[in-house]
C-alpha positions in Angstrom: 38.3 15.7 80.0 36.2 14.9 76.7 33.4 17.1 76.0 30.9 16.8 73.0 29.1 19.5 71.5 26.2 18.9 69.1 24.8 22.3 66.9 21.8 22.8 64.9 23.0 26.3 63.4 19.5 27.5 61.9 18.1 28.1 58.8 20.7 27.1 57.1 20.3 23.5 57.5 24.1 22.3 58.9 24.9 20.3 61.9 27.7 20.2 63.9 29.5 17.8 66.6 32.5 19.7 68.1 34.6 17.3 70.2 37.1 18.3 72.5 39.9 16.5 74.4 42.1 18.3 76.9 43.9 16.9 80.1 45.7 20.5 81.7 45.0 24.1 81.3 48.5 25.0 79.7 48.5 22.0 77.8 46.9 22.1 74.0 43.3 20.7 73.9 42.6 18.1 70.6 39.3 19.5 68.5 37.8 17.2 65.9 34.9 19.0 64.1 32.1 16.8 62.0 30.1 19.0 59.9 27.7 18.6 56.5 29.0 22.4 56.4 32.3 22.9 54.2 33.3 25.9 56.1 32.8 24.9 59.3 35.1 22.1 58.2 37.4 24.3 56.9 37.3 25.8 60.7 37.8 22.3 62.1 41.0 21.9 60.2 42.8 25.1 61.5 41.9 24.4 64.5 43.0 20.9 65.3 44.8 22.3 68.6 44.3 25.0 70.7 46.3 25.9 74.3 43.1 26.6 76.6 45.1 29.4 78.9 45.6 31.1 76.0 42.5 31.0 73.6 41.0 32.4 77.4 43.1 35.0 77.9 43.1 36.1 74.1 39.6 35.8 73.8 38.2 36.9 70.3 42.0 37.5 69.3 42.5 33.9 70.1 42.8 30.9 67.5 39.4 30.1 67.3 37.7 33.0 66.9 40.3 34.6 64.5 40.2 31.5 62.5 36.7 31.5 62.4 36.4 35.6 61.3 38.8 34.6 58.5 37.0 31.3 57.1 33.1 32.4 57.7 32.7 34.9 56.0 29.6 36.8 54.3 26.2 35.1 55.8 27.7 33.1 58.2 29.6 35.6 60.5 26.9 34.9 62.8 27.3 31.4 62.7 26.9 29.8 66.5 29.3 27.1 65.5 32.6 29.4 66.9 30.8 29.8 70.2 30.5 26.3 70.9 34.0 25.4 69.5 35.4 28.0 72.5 32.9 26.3 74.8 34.2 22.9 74.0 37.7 24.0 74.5 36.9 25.6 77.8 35.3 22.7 79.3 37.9 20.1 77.9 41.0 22.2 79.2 39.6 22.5 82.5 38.2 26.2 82.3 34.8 25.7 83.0 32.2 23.1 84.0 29.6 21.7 81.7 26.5 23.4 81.1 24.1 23.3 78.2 24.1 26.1 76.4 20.8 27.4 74.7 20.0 29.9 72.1 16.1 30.1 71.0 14.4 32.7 68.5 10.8 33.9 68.4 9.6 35.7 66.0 7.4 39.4 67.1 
């Protein structure tokens, strides 16, 4: 399955299309990240493939997210951008279904 991902991560301006291609759950899923954010990019790159069963079952130890702890650093450690990277994976390998994921702010 091929899953596309689009991000608008907030104030600081960047968006993100995370695509995902991935056929079995043991097998590696591809990840191609476009970004006008260097870092994320710098993410994209180290995660090129990724074995669904296992980013699951590792969770925040897993590729993804340890990549991403070591690359976005400083103000962006709460970047959104990892989030929907393991989303894209997940869906493309198999281990979940598409659903839109949503993330709004309001001020009090």
């Amino acid at each position: 399955m091929k899953v596309s991902i689009n991000i608008q991560a907030g104030i600081c301006g960047f968006e993100t299309t995370v695509i995902a291609c991935g056929s079995e759950v043991k097998e590696p899923a591809g990840i191609e990240i476009k970004s006008n954010c260097e870092k994320i990019l710098a993410l994209g790159e180290s995660v090129r493939e990724v074995r669904g069963l296992d980013e699951l079952t590792m969770g925040f130890d897993g590729v993804i997210m340890s990549e991403a702890r070591k690359i976005l650093k400083g103000c962006c450690a709460g970047c959104v951008v990892p989030a929907a990277v393991f989303k894209a994976m997940q869906v493309a390998s198999g281990l979940a279904l598409p659903k839109d994921i949503l993330i709004s702010m309001t001020k009090e």
